[in-house]
NUDO-279200 format. One record per residue (C-alpha): residue number from 1; x, y, z. Coordinates in steps of 0.2 Angstrom, whole numbers, plus 2048, in hexadecimal, padded with zeros to 3 digits. Layout:
NUDO-279200
<rec><num>NUM</num><X>X</X><Y>Y</Y><Z>Z</Z></rec>
...
//
This chain:
NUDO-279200
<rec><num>1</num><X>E79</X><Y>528</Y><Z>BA0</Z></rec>
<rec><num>2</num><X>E84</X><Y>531</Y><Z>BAE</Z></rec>
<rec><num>3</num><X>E88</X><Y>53F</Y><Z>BA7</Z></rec>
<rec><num>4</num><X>E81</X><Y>54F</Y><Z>B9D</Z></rec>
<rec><num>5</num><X>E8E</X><Y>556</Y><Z>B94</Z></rec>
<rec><num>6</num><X>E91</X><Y>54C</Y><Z>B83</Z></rec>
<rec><num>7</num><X>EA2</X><Y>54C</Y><Z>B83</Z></rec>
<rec><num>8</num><X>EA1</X><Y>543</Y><Z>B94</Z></rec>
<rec><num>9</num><X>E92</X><Y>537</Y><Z>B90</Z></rec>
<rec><num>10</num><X>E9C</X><Y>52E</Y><Z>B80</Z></rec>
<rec><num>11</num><X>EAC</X><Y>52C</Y><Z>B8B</Z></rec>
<rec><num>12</num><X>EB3</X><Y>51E</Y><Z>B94</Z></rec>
<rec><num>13</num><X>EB7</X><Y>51E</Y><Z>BA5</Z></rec>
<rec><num>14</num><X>EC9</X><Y>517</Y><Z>BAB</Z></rec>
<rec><num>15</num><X>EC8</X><Y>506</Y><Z>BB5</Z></rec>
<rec><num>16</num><X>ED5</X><Y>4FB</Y><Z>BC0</Z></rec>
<rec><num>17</num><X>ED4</X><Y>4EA</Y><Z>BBF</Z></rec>
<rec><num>18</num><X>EC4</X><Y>4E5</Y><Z>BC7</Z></rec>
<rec><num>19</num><X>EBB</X><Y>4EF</Y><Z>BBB</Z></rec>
<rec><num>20</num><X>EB6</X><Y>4FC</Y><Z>BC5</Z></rec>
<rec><num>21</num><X>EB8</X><Y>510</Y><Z>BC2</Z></rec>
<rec><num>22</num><X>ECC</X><Y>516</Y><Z>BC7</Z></rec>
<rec><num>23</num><X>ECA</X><Y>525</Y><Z>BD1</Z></rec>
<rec><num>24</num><X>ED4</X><Y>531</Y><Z>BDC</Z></rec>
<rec><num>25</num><X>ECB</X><Y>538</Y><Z>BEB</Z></rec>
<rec><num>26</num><X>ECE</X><Y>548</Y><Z>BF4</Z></rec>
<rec><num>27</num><X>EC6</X><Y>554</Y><Z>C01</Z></rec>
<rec><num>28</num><X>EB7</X><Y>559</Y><Z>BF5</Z></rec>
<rec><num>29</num><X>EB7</X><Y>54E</Y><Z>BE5</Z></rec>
<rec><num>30</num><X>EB9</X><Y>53D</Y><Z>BDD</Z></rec>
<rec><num>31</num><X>EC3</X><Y>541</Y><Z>BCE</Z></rec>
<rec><num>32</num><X>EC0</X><Y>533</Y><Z>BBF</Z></rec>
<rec><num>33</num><X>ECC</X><Y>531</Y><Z>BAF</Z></rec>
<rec><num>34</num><X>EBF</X><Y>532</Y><Z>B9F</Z></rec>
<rec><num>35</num><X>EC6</X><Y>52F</Y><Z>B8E</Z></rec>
<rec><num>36</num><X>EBA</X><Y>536</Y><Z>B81</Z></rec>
<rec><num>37</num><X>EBA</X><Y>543</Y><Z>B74</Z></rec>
<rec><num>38</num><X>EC8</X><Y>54D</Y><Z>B76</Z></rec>
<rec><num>39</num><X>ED3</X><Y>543</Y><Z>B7F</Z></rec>
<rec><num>40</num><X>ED4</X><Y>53D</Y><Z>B90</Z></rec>
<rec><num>41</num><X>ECC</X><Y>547</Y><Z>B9F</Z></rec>
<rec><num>42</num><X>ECB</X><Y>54A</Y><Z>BB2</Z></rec>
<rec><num>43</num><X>EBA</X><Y>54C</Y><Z>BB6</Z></rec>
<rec><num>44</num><X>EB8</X><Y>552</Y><Z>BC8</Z></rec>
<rec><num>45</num><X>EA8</X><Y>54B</Y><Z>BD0</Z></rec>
<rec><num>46</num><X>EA4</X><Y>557</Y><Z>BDE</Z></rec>
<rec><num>47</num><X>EA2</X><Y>54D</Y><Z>BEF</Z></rec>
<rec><num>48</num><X>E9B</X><Y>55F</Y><Z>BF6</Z></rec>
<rec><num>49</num><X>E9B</X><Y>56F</Y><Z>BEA</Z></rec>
<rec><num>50</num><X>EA7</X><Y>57D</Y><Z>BEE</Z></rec>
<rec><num>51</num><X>E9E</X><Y>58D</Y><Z>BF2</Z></rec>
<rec><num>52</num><X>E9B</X><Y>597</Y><Z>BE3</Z></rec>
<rec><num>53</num><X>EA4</X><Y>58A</Y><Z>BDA</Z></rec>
<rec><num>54</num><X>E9C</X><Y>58E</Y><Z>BC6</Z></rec>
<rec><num>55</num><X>EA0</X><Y>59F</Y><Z>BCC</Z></rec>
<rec><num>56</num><X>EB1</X><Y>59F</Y><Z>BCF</Z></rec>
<rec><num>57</num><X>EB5</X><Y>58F</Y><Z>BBF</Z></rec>
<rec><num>58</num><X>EAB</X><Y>59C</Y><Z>BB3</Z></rec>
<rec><num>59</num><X>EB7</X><Y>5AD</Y><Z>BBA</Z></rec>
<rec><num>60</num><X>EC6</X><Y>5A2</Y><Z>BBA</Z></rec>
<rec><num>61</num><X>EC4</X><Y>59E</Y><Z>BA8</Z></rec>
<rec><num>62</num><X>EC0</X><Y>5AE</Y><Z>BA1</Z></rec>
<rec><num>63</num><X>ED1</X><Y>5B4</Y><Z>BAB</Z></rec>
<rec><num>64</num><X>EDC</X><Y>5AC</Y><Z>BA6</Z></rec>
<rec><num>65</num><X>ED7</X><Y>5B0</Y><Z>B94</Z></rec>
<rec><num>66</num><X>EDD</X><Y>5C2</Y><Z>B96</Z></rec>
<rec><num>67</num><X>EEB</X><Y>5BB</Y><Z>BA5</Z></rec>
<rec><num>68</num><X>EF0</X><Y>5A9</Y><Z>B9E</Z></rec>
<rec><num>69</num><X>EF8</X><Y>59F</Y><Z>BAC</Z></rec>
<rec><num>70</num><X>EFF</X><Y>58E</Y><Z>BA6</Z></rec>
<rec><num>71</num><X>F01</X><Y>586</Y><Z>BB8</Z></rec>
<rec><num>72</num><X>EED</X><Y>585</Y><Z>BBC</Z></rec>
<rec><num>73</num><X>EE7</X><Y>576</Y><Z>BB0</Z></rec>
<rec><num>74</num><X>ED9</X><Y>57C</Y><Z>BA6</Z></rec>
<rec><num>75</num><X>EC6</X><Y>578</Y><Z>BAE</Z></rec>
<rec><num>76</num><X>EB4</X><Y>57A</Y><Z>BAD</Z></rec>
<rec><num>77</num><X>EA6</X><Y>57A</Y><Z>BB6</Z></rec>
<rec><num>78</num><X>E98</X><Y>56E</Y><Z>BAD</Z></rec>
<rec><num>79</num><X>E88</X><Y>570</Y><Z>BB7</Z></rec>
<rec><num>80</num><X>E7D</X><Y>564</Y><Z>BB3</Z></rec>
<rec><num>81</num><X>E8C</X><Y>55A</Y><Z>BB6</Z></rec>
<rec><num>82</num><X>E88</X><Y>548</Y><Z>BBC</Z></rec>
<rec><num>83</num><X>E79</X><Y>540</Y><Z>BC2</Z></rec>
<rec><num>84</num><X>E7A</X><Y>536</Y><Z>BD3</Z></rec>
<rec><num>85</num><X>E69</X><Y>52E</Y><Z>BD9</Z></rec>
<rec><num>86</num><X>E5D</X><Y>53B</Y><Z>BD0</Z></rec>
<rec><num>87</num><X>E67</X><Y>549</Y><Z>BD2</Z></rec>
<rec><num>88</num><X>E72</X><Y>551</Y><Z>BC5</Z></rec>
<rec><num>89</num><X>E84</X><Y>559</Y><Z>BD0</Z></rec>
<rec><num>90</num><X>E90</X><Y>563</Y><Z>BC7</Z></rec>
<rec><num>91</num><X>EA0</X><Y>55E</Y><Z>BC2</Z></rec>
<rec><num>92</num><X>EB1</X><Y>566</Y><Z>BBE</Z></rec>
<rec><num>93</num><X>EB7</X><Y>561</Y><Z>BAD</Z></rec>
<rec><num>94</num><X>ECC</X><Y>563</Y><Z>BA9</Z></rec>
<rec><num>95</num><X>ED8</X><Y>55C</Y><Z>B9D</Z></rec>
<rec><num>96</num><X>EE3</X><Y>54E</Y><Z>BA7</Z></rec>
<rec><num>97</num><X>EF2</X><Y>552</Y><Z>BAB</Z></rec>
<rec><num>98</num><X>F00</X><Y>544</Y><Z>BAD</Z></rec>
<rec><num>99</num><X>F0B</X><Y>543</Y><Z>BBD</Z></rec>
<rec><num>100</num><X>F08</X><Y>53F</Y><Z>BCD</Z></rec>
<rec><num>101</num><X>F03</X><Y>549</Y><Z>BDA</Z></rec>
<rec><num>102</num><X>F12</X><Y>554</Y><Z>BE6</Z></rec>
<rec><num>103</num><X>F14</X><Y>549</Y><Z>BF4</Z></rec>
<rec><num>104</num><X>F16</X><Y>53C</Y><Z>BEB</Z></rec>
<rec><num>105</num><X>F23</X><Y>544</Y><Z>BDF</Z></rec>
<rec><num>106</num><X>F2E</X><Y>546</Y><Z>BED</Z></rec>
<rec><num>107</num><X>F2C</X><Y>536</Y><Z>BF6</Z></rec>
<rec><num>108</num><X>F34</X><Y>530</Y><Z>BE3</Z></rec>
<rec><num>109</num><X>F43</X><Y>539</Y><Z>BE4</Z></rec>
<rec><num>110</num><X>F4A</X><Y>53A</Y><Z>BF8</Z></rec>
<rec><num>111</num><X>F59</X><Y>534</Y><Z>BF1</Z></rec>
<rec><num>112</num><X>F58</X><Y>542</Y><Z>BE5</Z></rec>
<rec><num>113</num><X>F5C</X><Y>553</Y><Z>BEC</Z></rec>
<rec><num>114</num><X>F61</X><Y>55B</Y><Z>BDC</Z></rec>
<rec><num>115</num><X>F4F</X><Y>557</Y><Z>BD5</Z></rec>
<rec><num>116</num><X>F48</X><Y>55C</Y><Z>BE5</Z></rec>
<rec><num>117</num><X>F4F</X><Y>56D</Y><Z>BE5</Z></rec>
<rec><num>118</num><X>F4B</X><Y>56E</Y><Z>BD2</Z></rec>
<rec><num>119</num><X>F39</X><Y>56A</Y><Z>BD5</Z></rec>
<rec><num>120</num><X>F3C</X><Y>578</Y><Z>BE4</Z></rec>
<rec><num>121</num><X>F41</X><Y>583</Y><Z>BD7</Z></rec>
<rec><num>122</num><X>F31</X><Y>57F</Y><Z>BCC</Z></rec>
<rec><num>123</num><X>F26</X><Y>582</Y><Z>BD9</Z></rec>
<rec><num>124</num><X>F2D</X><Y>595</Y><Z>BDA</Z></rec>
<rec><num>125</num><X>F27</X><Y>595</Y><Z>BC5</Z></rec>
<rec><num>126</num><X>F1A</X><Y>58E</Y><Z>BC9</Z></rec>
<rec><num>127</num><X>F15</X><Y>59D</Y><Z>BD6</Z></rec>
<rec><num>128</num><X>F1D</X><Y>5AB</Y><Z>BCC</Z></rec>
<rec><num>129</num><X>F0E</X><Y>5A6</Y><Z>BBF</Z></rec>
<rec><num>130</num><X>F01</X><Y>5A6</Y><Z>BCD</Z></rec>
<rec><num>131</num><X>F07</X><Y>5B8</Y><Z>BD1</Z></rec>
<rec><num>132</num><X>F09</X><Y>5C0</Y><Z>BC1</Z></rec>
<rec><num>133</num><X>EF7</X><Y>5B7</Y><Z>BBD</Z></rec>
<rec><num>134</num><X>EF0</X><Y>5C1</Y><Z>BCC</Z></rec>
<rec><num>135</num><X>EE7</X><Y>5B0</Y><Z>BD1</Z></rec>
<rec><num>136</num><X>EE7</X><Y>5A7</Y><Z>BE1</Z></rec>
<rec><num>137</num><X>EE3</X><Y>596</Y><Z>BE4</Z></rec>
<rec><num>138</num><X>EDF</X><Y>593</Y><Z>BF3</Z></rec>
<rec><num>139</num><X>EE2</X><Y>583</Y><Z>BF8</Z></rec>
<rec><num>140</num><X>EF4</X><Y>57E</Y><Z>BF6</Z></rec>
<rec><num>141</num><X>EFB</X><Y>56D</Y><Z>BFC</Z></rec>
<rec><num>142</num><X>F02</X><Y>55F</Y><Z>BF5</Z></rec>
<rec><num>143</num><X>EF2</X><Y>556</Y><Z>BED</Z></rec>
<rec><num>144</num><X>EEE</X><Y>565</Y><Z>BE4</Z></rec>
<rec><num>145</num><X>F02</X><Y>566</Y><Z>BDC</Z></rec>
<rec><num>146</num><X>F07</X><Y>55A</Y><Z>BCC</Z></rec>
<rec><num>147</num><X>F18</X><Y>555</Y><Z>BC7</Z></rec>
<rec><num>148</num><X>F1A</X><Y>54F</Y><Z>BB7</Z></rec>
<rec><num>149</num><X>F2C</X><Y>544</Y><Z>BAF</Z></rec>
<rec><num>150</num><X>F33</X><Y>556</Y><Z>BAD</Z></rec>
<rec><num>151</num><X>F32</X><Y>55B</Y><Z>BBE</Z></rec>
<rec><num>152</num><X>F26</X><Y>569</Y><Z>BB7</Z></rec>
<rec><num>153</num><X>F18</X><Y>56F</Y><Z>BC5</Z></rec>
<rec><num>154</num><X>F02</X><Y>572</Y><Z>BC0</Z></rec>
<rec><num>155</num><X>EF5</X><Y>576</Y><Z>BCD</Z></rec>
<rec><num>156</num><X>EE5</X><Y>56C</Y><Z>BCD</Z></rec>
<rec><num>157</num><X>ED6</X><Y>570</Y><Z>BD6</Z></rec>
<rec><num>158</num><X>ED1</X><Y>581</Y><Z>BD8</Z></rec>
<rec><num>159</num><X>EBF</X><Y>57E</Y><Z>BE1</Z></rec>
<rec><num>160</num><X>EC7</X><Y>58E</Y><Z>BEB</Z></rec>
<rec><num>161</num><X>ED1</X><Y>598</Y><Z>BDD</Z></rec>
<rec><num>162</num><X>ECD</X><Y>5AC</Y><Z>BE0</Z></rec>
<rec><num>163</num><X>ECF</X><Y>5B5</Y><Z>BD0</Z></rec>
<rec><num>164</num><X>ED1</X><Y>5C9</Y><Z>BCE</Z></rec>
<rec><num>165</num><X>EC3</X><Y>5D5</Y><Z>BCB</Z></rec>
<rec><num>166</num><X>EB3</X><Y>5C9</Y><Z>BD2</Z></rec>
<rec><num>167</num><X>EB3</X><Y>5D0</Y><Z>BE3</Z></rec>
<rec><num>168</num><X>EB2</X><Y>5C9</Y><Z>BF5</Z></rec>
<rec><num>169</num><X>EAB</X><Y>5B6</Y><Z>BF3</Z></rec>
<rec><num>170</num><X>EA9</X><Y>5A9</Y><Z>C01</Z></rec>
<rec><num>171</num><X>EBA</X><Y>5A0</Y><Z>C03</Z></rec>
<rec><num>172</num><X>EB4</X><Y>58C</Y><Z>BFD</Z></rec>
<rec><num>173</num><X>EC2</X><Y>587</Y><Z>C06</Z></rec>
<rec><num>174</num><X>ECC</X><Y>58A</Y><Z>C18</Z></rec>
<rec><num>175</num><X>EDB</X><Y>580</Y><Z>C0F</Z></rec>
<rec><num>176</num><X>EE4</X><Y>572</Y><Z>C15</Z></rec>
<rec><num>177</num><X>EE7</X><Y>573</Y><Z>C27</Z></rec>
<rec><num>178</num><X>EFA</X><Y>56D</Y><Z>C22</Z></rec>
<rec><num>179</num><X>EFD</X><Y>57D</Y><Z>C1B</Z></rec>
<rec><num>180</num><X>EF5</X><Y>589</Y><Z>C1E</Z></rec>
<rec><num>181</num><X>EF8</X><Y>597</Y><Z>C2B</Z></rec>
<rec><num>182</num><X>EF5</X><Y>597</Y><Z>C3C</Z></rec>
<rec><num>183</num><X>EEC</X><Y>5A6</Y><Z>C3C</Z></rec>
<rec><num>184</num><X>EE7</X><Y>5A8</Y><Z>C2A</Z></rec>
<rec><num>185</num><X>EDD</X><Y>5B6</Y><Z>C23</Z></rec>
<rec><num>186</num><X>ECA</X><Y>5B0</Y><Z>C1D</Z></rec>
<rec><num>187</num><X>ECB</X><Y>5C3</Y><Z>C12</Z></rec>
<rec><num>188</num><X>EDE</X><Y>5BD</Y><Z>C09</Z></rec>
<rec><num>189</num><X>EDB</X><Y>5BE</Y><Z>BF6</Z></rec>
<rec><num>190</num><X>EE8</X><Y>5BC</Y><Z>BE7</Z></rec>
<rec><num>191</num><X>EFA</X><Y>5B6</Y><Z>BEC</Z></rec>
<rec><num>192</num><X>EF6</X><Y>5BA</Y><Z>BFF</Z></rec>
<rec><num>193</num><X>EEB</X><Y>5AA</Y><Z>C00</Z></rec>
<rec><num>194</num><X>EF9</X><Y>5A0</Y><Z>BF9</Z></rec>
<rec><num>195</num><X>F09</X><Y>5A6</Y><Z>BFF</Z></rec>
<rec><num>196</num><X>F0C</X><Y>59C</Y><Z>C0F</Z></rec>
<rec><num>197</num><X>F06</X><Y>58D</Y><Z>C08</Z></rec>
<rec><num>198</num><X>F13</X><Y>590</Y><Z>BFA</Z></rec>
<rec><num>199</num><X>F20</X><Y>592</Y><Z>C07</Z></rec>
<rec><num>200</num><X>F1D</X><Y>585</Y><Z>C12</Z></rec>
<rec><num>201</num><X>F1E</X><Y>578</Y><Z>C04</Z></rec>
<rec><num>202</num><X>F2E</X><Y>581</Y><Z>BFC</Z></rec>
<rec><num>203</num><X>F36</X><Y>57F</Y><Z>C0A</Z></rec>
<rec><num>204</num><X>F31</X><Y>56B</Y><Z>C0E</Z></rec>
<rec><num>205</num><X>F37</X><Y>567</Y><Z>BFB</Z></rec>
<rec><num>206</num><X>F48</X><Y>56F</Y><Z>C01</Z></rec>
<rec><num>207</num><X>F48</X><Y>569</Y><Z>C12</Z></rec>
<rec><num>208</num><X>F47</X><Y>557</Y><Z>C0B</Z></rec>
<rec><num>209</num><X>F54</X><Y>559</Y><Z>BFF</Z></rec>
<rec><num>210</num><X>F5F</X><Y>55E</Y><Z>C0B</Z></rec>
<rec><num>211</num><X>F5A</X><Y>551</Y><Z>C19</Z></rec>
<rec><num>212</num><X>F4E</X><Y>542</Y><Z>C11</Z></rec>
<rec><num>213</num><X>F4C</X><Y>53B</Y><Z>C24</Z></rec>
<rec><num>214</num><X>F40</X><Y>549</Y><Z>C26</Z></rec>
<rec><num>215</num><X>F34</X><Y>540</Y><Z>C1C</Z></rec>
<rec><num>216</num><X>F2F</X><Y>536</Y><Z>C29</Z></rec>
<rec><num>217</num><X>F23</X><Y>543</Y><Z>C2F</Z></rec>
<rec><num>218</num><X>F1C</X><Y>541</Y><Z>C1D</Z></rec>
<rec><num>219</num><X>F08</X><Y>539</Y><Z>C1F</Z></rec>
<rec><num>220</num><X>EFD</X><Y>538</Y><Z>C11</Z></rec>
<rec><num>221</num><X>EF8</X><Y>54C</Y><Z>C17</Z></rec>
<rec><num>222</num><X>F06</X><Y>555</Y><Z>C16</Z></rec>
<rec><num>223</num><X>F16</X><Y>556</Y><Z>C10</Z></rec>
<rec><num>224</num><X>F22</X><Y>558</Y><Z>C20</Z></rec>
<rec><num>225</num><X>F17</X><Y>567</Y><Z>C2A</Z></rec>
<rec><num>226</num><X>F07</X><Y>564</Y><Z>C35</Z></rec>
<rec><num>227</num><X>EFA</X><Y>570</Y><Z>C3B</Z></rec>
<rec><num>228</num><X>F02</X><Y>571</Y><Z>C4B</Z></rec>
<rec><num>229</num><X>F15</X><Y>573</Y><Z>C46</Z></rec>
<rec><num>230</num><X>F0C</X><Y>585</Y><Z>C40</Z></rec>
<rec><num>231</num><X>F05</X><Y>589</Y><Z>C52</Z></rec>
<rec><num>232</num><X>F14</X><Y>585</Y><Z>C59</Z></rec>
<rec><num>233</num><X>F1F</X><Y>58F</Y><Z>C4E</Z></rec>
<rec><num>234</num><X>F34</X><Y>58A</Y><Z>C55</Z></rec>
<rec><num>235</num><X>F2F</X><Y>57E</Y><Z>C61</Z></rec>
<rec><num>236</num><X>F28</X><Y>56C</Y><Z>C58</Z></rec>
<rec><num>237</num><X>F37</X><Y>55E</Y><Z>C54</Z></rec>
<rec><num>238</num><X>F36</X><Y>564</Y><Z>C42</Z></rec>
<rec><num>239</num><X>F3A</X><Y>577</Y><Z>C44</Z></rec>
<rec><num>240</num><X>F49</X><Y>56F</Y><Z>C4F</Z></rec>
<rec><num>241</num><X>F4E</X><Y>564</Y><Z>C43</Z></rec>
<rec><num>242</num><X>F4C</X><Y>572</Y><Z>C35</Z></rec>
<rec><num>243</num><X>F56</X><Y>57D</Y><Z>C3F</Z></rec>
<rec><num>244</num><X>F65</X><Y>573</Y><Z>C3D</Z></rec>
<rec><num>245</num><X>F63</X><Y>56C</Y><Z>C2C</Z></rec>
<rec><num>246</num><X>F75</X><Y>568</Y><Z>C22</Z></rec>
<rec><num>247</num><X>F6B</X><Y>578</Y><Z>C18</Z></rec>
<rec><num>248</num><X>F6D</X><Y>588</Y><Z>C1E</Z></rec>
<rec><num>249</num><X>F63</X><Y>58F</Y><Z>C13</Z></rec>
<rec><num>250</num><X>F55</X><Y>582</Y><Z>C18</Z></rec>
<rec><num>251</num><X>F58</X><Y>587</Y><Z>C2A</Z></rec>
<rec><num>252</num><X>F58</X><Y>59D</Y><Z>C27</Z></rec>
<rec><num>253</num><X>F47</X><Y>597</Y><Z>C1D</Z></rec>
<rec><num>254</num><X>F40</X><Y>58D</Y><Z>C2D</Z></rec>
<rec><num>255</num><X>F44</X><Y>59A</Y><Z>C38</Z></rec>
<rec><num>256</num><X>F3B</X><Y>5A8</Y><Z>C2C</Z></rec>
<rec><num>257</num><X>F2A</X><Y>59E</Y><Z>C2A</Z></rec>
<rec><num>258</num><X>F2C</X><Y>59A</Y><Z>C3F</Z></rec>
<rec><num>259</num><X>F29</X><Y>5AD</Y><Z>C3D</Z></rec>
<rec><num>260</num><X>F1C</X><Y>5AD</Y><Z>C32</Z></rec>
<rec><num>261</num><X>F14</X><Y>5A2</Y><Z>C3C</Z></rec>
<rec><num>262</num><X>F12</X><Y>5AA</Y><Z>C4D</Z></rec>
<rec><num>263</num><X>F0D</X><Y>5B9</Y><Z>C44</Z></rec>
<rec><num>264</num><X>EF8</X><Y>5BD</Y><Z>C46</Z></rec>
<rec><num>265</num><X>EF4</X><Y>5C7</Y><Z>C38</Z></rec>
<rec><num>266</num><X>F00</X><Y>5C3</Y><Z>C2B</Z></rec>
<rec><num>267</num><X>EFB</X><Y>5B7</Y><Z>C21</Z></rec>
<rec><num>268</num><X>F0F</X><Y>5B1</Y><Z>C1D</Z></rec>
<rec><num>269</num><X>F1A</X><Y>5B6</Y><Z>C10</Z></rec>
<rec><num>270</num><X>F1C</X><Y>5AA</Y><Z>BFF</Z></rec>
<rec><num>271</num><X>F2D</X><Y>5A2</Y><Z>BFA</Z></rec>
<rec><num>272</num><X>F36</X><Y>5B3</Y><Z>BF3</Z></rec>
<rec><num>273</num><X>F34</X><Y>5BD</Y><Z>C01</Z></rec>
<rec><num>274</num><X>F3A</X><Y>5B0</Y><Z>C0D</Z></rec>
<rec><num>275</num><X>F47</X><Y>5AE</Y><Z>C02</Z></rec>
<rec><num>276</num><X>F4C</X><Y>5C0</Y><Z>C03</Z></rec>
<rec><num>277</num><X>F4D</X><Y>5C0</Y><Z>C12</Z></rec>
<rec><num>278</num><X>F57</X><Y>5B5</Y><Z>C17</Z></rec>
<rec><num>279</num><X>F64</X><Y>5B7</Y><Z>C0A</Z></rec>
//
């Protein structure tokens, strides 16, 4: 009765062992598992609907038809959606994807560093895609990255994906406060609004491998950076503690992002470029 799509309506939702709905809860949605037709789906139930949000599912998909890229899971906007006390809110409908989310990937291997610095290398395929797609997703952070068995990386949730050749939209999003830069640009598009969130969460894969006691500054919103580690750019324990990680490659990346940081209109540069640079 919830739902308006048929493919949704003679599913059945996922429960735990009380019997109640299993869901994962983020910023913006509720996401359910529905097994139905076709096999067993996310469906995104929106909390608050993401500016131009049909918009931008509706562009994305006829993208990547012309520009495939494998790392954003598949998803569309299904507006009726669901109905919640009267009214019918949309929802985002996407295949699920096994794995579990970045942050907890690496909380799985600490003792791991080759897998760490394998799923660092991922991460750069992952981004490659991104850029060759001429998409940028807007939001990147931990929750929104998923790790299967095979270390192998997807992105979830584009509520604030920017796609080519639409022109100048409302960013739905600042991004997570985590990652994103101190003084970052409202007008980036493509891999500009992706590319020091990409850094900063290249780097804390290889900064863990090489020193798992920095995951004690780990919380359930970041991986090891806060907000203010960005606005103090060199100074906070972390950026210490990068600074003389066992390393060095760790530490000439710190020291580049610490840049990056103090820098007022850059919007910071993504993985490869810091890593030219301090090669």
């Amino acid at each position: 009765m919830a739902f308006a799509d048929p493919r949704l309506r003679a599913g059945e939702v996922e429960q735990d062992r009380l019997g109640m709905p299993r869901t994962a809860s983020g910023r913006n949605a509720v996401v359910f598992r529905l097994t139905g037709p076709g096999g067993p789906w996310a469906v995104r139930c929106m909390t608050r609907a993401p500016a131009e949000g049909a918009r931008r599912y509706n562009a994305l998909v006829r993208h990547v038809r012309s520009s495939p890229c494998p790392v954003l899971t598949a998803a569309e906007w299904v507006d009726p959606g669901i109905l919640v006390r009267g009214a019918w809110w949309p929802v985002v409908l996407m295949p699920w994807i096994p794995g579990g989310t970045l942050d907890t990937a690496v909380a799985d291997r600490l003792d791991e560093p080759r897998a760490l610095r394998h799923m660092a290398a991922n991460w750069r395929v992952v981004l490659a895609q991104l850029r060759r797609s001429g998409v940028g997703h807007g939001d990147l952070q931990h929750g929104n990255v998923l790790v299967d068995e095979d270390l192998r990386l997807r992105l979830v949730d584009l509520d604030s994906v920017w796609v080519p050749g639409t022109g100048q939209w409302p960013r739905s999003e600042a991004g997570h406060p985590d990652y994103q830069h101190p003084h970052q640009r409202r007008s980036a598009e493509a891999f500009q609004l992706d590319a020091f969130p990409a850094s900063v969460i290249f780097l804390s894969m290889l900064a863990v491998a090489a020193d798992p006691a920095l995951w004690e500054l780990h919380t359930q919103e970041n991986l090891i950076f806060r907000a203010p580690d960005f606005r103090q750019p060199g100074r906070t324990n972390l950026w210490k503690r990068l600074a003389v990680s066992p390393d060095s490659r760790v530490a000439a990346l710190a020291r580049h992002l610490a840049n990056d940081c103090a820098q007022a209109t850059d919007p910071g540069r993504g993985p490869e470029e810091l890593l030219a640079v301090s090669s």
